[in-house]
N, C-alpha and C positions, 0 to 999 in steps of 0.2 A: 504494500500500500504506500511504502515511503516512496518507494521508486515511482507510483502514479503521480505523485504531489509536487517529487522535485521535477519530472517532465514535465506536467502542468505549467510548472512557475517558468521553467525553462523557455517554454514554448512563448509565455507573454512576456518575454523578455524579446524575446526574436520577434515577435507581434510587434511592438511599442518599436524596437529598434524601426522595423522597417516602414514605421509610420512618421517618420519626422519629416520635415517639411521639404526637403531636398529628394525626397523618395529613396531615397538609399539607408539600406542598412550599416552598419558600422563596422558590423562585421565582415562585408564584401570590401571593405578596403583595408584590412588589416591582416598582416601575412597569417598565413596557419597557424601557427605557433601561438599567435596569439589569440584566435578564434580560439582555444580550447583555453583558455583561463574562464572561471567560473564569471559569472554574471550576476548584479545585483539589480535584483528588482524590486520595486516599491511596489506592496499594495496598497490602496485608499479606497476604502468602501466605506462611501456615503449614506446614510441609514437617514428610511422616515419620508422620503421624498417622493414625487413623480418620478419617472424617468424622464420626464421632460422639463423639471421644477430646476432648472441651471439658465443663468442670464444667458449665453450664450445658444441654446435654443431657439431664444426670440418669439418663443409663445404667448410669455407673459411680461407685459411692457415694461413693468415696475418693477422687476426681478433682477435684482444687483450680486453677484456673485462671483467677483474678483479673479478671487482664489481659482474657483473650479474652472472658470474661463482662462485661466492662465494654463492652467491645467491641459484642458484641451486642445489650446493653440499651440502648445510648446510642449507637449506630450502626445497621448493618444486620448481617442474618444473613441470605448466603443461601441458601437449604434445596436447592436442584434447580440445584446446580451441576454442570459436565462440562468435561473436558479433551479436546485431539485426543490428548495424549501422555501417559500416565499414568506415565512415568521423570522423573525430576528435572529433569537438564538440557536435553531436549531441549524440556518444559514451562516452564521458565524463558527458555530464548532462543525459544517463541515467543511467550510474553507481552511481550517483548522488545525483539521484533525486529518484531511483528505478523506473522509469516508460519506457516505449518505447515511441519512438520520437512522434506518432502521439499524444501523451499525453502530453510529456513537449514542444512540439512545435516546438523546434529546430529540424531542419530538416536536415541543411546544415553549412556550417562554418562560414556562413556570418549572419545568424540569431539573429534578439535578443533575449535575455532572456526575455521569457513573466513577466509582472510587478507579484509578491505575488508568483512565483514557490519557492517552497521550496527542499535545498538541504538538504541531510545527517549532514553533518559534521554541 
């Protein structure tokens, strides 16, 4: 399961790479040798909102949100995202955890953490 999670993150590294504003990835211009150094990537998961609720959308006139516009101009934005869990916590411990809820057991927002689950970080 670890090995699904660190591909995962891998892979939105190589995603986010090849989304910058020159369309080039970073790692097609970097000899081999160094294409195999590990990769740091940021997660930011935004909780509570639209998927459309970011100024930079431009649905909602009055909607100022700096940050997350900076975000997406000078990061990625990605448009045709999906969750297995659409409740907070049990969305959070499986990004987590790498597992689906019937796995790490939280199910709901009230759940506990089963004792020995192991997260990521």
């Amino acid at each position: 399961m670890r090995e699904n999670l660190l591909f995962t993150l891998a892979l939105t590294g190589l995603i986010t790479g090849c989304a910058s504003d020159k369309g080039k990835s970073d790692l097609a211009l970097k000899p081999l040798a160094d294409a195999r150094k590990p990769m740091n990537v940021v997660f930011i998961l935004s909780d509570d909102h639209r998927y459309d609720y970011m100024g930079f959308m431009g649905t909602i006139p009055w909607l100022e949100t700096p940050s997350m516009d900076r975000m997406a101009r000078e990061g990625a934005h990605i448009k045709n995202a999906f969750v297995t869990t659409s409740l907070s916590s049990p969305s959070r411990a499986s990004i987590l955890t790498g597992m689906y809820s019937h796995e790490h057991t939280v199910v709901d927002n009230t759940a506990p953490l089963p004792e020995g689950l192991t997260f990521f970080p």
